[in-house]
C-alpha positions in Angstrom: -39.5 58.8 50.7 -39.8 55.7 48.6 -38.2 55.6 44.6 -40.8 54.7 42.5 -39.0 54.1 39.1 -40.5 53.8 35.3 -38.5 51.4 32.6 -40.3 52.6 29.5 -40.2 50.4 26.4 -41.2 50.9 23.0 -42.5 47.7 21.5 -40.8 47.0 18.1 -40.1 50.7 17.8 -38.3 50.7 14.4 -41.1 48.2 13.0 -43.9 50.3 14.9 -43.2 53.7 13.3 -43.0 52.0 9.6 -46.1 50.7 9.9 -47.5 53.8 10.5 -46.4 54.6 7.2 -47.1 51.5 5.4 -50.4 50.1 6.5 -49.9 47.3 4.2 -46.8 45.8 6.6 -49.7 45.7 9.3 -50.4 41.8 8.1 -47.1 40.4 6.8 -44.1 39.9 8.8 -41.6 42.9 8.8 -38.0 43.5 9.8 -35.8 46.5 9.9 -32.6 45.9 8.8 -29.1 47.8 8.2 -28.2 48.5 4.6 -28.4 45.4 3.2 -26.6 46.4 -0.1 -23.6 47.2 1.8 -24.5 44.0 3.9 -24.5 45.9 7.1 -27.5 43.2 7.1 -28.5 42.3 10.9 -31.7 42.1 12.1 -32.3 45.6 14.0 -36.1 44.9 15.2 -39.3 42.9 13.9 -42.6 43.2 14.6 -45.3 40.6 16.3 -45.9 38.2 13.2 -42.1 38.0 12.4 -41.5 37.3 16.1 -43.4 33.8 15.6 -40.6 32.7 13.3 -37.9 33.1 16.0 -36.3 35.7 14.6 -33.9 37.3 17.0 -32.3 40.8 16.6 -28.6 40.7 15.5 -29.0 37.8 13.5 -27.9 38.4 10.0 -30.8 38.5 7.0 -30.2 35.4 5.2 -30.7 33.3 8.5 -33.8 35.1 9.8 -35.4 33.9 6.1 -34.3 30.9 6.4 -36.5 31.2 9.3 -39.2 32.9 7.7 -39.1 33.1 3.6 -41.8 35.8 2.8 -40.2 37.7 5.1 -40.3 42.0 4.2 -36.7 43.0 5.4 -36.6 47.5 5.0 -33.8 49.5 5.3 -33.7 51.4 8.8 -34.4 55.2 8.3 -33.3 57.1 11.2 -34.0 60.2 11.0 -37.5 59.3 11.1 -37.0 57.1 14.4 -35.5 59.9 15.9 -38.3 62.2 15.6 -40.8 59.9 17.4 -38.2 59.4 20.2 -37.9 63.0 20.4 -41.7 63.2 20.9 -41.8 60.4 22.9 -39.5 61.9 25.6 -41.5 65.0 25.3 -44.8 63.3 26.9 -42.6 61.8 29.8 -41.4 65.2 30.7 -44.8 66.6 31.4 -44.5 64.3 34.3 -40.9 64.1 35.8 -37.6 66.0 34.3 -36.1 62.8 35.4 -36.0 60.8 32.4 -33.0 58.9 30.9 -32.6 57.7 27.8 -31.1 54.0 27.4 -31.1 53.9 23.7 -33.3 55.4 21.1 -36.4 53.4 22.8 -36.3 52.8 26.0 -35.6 55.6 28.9 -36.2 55.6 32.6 -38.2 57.6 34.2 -38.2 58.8 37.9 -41.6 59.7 39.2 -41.2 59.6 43.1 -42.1 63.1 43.1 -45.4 63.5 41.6 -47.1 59.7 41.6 -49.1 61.0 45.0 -51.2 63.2 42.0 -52.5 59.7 41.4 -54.3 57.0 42.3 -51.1 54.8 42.4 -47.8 54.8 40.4 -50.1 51.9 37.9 -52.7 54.3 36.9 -49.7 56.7 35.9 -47.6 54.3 34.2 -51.1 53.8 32.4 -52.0 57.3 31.7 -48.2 57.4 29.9 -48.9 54.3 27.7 -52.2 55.6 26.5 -51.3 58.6 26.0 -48.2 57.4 23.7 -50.7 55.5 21.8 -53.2 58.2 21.4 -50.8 60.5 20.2 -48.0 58.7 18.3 -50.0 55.4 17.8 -47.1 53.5 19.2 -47.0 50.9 21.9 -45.2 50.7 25.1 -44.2 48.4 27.6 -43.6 50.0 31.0 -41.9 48.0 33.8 -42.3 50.1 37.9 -39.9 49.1 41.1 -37.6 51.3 42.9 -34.4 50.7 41.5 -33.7 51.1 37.8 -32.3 47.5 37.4 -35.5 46.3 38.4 -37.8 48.7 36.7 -36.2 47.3 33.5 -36.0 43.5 34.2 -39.9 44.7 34.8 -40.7 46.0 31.4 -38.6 43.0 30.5 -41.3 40.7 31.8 -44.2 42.8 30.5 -46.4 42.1 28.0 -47.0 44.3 24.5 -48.5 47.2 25.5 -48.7 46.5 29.3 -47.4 47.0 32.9 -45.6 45.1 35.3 -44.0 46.0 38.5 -41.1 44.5 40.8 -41.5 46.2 44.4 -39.5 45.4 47.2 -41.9 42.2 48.7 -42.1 40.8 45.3 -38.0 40.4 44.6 -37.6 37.1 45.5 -41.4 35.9 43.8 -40.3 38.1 40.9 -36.7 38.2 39.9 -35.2 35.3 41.9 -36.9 32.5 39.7 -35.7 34.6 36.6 -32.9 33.1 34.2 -29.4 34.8 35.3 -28.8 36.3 31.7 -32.1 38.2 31.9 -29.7 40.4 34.3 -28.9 43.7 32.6 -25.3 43.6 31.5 -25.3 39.9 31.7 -23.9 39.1 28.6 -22.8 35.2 26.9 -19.6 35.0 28.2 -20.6 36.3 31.4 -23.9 34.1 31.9 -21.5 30.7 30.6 -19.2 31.3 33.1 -21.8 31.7 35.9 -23.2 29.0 34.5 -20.4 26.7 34.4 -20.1 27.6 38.5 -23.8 26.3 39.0 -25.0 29.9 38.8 -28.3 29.9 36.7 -30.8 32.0 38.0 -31.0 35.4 39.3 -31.5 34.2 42.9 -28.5 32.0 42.5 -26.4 35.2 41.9 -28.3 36.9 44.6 -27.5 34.1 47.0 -23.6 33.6 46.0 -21.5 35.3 48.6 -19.6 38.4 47.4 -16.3 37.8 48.0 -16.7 34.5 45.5 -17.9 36.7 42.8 -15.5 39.4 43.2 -12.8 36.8 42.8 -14.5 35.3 40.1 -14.9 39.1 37.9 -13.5 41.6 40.0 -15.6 44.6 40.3 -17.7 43.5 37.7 -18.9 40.6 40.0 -19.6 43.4 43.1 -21.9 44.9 40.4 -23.2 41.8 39.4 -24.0 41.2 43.1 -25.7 44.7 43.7 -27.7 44.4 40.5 -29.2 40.7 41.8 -30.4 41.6 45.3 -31.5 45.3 44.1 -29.3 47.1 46.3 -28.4 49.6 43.3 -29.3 52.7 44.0 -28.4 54.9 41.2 -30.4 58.4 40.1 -32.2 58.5 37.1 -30.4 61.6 35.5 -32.2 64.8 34.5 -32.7 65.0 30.5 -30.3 66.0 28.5 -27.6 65.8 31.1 -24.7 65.2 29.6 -22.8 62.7 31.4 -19.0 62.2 31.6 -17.0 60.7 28.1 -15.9 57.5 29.9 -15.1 56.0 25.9 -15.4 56.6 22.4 -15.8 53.5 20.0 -17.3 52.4 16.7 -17.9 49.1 15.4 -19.0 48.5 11.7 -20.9 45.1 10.1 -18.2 44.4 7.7 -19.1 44.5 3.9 -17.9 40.9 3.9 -16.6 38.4 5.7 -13.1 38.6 6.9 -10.8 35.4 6.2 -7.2 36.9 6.4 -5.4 39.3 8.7 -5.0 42.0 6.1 -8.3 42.4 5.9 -8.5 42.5 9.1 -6.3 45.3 9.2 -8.0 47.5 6.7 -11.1 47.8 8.9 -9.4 48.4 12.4 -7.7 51.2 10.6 -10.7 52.5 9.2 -12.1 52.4 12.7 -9.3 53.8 14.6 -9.4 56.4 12.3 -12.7 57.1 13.4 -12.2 56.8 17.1 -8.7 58.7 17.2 -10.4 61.6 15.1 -13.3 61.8 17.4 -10.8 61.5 20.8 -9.0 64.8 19.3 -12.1 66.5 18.8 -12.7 66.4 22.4 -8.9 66.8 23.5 -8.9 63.5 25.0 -5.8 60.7 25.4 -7.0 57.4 25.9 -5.1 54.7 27.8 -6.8 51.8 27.6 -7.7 50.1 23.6 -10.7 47.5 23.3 -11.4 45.5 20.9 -14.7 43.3 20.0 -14.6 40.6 17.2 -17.9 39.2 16.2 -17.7 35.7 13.9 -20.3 34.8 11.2 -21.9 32.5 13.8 -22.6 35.9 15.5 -20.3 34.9 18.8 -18.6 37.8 20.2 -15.9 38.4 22.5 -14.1 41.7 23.2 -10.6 42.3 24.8 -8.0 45.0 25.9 -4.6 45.9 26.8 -3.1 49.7 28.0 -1.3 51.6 26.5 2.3 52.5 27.9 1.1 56.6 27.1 -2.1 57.9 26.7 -2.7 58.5 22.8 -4.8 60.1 20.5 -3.0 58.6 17.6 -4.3 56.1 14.9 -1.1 54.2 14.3 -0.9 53.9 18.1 -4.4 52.3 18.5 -4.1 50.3 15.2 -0.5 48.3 16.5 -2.3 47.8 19.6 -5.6 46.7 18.0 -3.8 44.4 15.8 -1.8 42.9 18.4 -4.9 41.5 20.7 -6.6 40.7 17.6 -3.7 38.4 16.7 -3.2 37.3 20.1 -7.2 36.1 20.9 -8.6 35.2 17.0 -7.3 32.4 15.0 -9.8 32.5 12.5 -11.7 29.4 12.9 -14.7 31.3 11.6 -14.8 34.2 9.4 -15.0 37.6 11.3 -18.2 39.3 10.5 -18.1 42.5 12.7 -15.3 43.9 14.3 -14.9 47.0 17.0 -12.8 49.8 18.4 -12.6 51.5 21.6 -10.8 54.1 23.5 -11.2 54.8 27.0 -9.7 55.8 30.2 -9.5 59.2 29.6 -7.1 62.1 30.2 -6.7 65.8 28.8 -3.4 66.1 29.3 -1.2 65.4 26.7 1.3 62.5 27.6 4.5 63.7 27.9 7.5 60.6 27.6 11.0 60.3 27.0 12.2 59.8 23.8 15.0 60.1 21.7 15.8 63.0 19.5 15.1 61.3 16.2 11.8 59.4 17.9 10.3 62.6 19.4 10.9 64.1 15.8 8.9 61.4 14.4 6.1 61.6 16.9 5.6 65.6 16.0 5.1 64.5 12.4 2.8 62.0 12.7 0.8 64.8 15.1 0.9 67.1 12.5 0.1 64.7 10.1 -3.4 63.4 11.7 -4.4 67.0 12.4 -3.8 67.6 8.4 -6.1 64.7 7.9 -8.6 65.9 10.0 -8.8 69.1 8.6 -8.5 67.9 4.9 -11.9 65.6 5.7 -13.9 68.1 7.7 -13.8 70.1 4.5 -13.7 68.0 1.8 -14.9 64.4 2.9 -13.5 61.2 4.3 -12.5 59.7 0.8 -10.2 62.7 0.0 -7.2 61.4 1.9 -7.2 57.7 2.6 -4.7 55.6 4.2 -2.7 53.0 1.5 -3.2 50.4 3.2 -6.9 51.1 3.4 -7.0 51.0 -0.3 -6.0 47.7 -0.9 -9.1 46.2 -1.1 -12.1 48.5 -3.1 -15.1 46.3 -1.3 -13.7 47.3 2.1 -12.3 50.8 1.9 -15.9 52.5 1.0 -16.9 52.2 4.5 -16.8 55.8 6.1 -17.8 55.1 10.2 -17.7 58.6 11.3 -20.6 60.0 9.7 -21.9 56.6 8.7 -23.0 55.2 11.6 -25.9 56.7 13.8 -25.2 56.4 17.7 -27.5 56.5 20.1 -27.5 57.5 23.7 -26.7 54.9 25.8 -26.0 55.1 29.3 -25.9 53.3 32.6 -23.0 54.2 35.1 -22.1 57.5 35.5 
């Protein structure tokens, strides 16, 4: 039987649904933003008319109005977004229980089961986006192929409110001509280095032997390679499967610019606070510690080491943090966001030989996080704080845990 695969879009979700609130946005150009008093102030999503002005998402505020001076920046609520997700996903499951979410706003959706009903897979992609209009009064683009690479680089390529598919004798039309960083996972660094091998399009990647690109990334590059010729075959999951923890991270906007290392410092504690607490919730050790380090020219790069024992432990990930922060960043330009992450999971709890009066030491500081995380469930993150974190009152009011919202988003399982 042949995969027909939805890639469902929202079209300016957070902008769409505040516009249903505030029919006086409808004319003007709009963006949602993160808080801008605490500066968490990057451009989340815009609608149509601020679109015009070139204003991409994750740029911070003060350059998309250089871009665009009258324009309304809002504070992102949630909650609210949420909720129409939530009813979103309830339309696509009167049609398939295949549907996966890939963020708050987009979701695939496998329908090789019941598109026969219809006239084609088109008129039910249609009867979807209509009905998501009727009802919610949002827009959608919906991309169809059989794999859900494609299906997405499709919606990708549609219009507002429209449909385009990528089947099987339309690849190389299609997605061959395509720019190589329109490639899901595709990211700067990746695209400059493909790029600086004379790899530019999608068919260039398509059409580079495998062995070249597995020595180039490893096994990223055998993915790379699948991806391009739409070989990957992967399920669309059934909703609300829970897939496997594979990491737990959190990254934070910083309240300002970062210029020295003890700065620095204060946030990767704060965040591997958050990522060590979360990691003990589940009863996981993680091995392997990832950093990402964003400059105030919004660049990013991210790197990682192992640890020599699996750890749950904030002073553990914090030394290790620190050390590829100090071993990759020099500081040519001031760090605007930074990010933690654990992964490499197991649920056994290391066990390593130590000396009497190290082991002692280790029990202590076990105790001692558990005492925190107890202390905080009850009473709040500020009630116990780190000394170091308190160093500096503009960055030490940030609380990740239950200040950042995380959405679902999922590829390999």
């Amino acid at each position: 039987m042949n995969r027909i695969i939805l890639h469902s879009d929202l079209n300016c979700f957070y902008a769409s649904v505040e516009m249903l609130y505030h029919p006086e946005y409808k004319n003007i150009p709009i963006a949602v933003c993160g808080d801008i008093e605490e500066r968490h102030g990057i451009i989340l999503t815009k609608n149509q008319l601020a679109k015009k002005y070139c204003i991409k998402t994750g740029e911070a505020i003060w350059q998309a109005k250089i871009k665009c001076p009258n324009l309304v920046c809002i504070k992102a609520n949630f909650p609210l977004y949420l909720r129409y997700s939530k009813a979103v996903k309830k339309i696509y499951l009167d049609y398939t229980d295949h549907v996966e979410s890939f963020g708050i706003d987009e979701a695939w959706l496998d329908i090789s089961d019941c598109h026969y009903l219809y006239p084609s897979p088109i008129d039910l992609a249609n009867i979807i986006k209509e009905r998501i209009k009727f009802e919610l009064g949002l827009t959608v683009s919906i991309g169809i192929s059989y794999n859900k690479i494609f299906a997405k680089l499709a919606s990708d390529a549609a219009d507002t409110d429209n449909i385009f598919t990528i089947f099987k004798e339309e690849r190389e039309s299609k997605v061959f001509p395509l720019p190589i960083q329109n490639l899901l996972f595709v990211g700067y660094s990746n695209a400059k280095k493909l790029k600086s091998f004379g790899i530019y399009t999608i068919g260039d990647l398509a059409n580079t032997p495998l062995s070249i690109l597995e020595r180039m990334f490893g096994k990223v590059g055998i993915t790379l390679h699948s991806f391009a010729n739409g070989t990957e075959m992967s399920d669309v999951s059934l909703f609300n499967t829970a897939p496997s923890l594979k990491s737990i991270g959190n990254s934070t906007t910083c309240p300002k610019d970062l210029t020295t290392l003890e700065e620095v410092k204060i946030i990767i504690t704060i965040l591997s606070e958050s990522v060590c607490a979360r990691a003990r919730e589940q009863g996981f050790f993680g091995r392997t510690i990832t950093i990402s380090i964003r400059d105030n020219s919004l660049v990013t790069i991210t790197r990682q080491m192992q640890c020599e024992v699996p750890t749950d432990c904030t002073d553990v990930v914090v030394e290790y943090a620190l050390t590829l922060f100090k071993k990759h960043y020099t500081f040519s330009k001031p760090v605007r966001s930074l990010g933690v992450r654990l992964s490499q999971f197991t649920n056994i709890e290391p066990s390593n030989q130590t000396s009497f009066f190290e082991q002692k030491k280790d029990v202590t500081r076990k105790q001692l996080e558990l005492a925190i995380d107890e202390i905080r469930n009850r009473f709040g993150h500020y009630y116990v704080q780190r000394g170091c974190v308190l160093q500096d009152d503009d960055l030490n009011r940030l609380n990740p845990k239950s200040d950042h919202v995380i959405f679902p988003e999922s590829f390999f399982k």
